[in-house]
C-alpha positions as CSV (number, residue, x, y, z in Angstrom):
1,X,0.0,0.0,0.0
2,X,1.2,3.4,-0.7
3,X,1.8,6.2,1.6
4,X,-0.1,9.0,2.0
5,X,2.2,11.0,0.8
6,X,3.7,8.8,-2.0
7,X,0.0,8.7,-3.8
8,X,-0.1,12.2,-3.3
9,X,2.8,12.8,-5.3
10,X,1.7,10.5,-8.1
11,X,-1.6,12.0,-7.9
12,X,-0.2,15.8,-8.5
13,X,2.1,14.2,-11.5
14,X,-0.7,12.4,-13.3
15,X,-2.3,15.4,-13.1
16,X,0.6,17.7,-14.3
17,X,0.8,15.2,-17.0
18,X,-2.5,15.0,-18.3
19,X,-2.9,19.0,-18.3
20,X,0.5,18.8,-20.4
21,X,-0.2,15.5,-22.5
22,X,-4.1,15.8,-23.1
23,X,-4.7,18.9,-21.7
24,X,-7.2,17.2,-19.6
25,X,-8.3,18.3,-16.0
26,X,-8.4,16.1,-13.5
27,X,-9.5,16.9,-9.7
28,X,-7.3,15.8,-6.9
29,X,-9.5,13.3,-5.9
30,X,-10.2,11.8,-9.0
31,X,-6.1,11.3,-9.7
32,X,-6.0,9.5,-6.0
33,X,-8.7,7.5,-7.2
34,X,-7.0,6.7,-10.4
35,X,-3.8,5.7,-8.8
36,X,-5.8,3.1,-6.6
37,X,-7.0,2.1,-10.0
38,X,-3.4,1.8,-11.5
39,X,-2.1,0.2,-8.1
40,X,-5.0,-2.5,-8.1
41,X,-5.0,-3.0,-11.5
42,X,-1.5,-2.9,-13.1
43,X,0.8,-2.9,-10.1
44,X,1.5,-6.6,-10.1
45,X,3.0,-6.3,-13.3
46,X,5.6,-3.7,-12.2
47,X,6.0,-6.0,-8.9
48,X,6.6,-9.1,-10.6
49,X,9.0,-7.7,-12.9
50,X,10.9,-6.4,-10.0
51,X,11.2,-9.6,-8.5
52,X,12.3,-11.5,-11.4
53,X,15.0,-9.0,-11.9
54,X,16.1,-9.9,-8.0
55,X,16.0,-13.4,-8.7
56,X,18.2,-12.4,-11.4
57,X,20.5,-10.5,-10.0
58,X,20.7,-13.4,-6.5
59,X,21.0,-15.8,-9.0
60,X,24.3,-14.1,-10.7
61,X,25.6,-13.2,-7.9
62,X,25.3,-16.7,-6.8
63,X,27.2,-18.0,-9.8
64,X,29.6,-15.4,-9.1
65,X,30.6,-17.3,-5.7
66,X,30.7,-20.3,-7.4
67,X,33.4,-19.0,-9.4
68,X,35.4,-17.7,-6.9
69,X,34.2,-21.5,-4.6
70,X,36.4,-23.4,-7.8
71,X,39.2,-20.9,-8.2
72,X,39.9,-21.4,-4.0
73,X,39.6,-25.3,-4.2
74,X,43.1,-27.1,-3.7
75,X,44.3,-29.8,-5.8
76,X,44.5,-33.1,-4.0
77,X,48.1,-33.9,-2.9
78,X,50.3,-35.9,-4.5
């Protein structure tokens, strides 16, 4: 959920943009209301994206380790 004042902010750029863009009015609360609508709908594609670029990221950094596991293995005696 976002905070009160992070929804503000969104609220006071969609409006910006759609004065700018569309040159399209938009009431205060009607933008809050839209960002509920963008969170709600839309916001678990910008959340699963961010995870899959964490797992990426873990899972580099994991091979990463491995890399540097092999290169600190000794070689059996002889």
């Amino acid at each position: 959920m976002l905070e009160k004042q992070e929804k503000a902010d969104l609220a006071a750029r969609i409006r910006a943009y759609l004065a700018r863009e569309a040159e399209a009015e938009l009431g205060l609360l009607q933008a809050e209301i839209f960002v509920d609508f963008l969170a709600e709908e839309i916001g678990y594609v910008f959340y699963n994206q961010g995870l899959r670029d964490a797992q990426t990221a873990i899972l580099r950094r994991l091979d990463d380790a491995a890399g540097d596991i092999d290169v600190l293995e000794k070689a059996k005696p002889r």
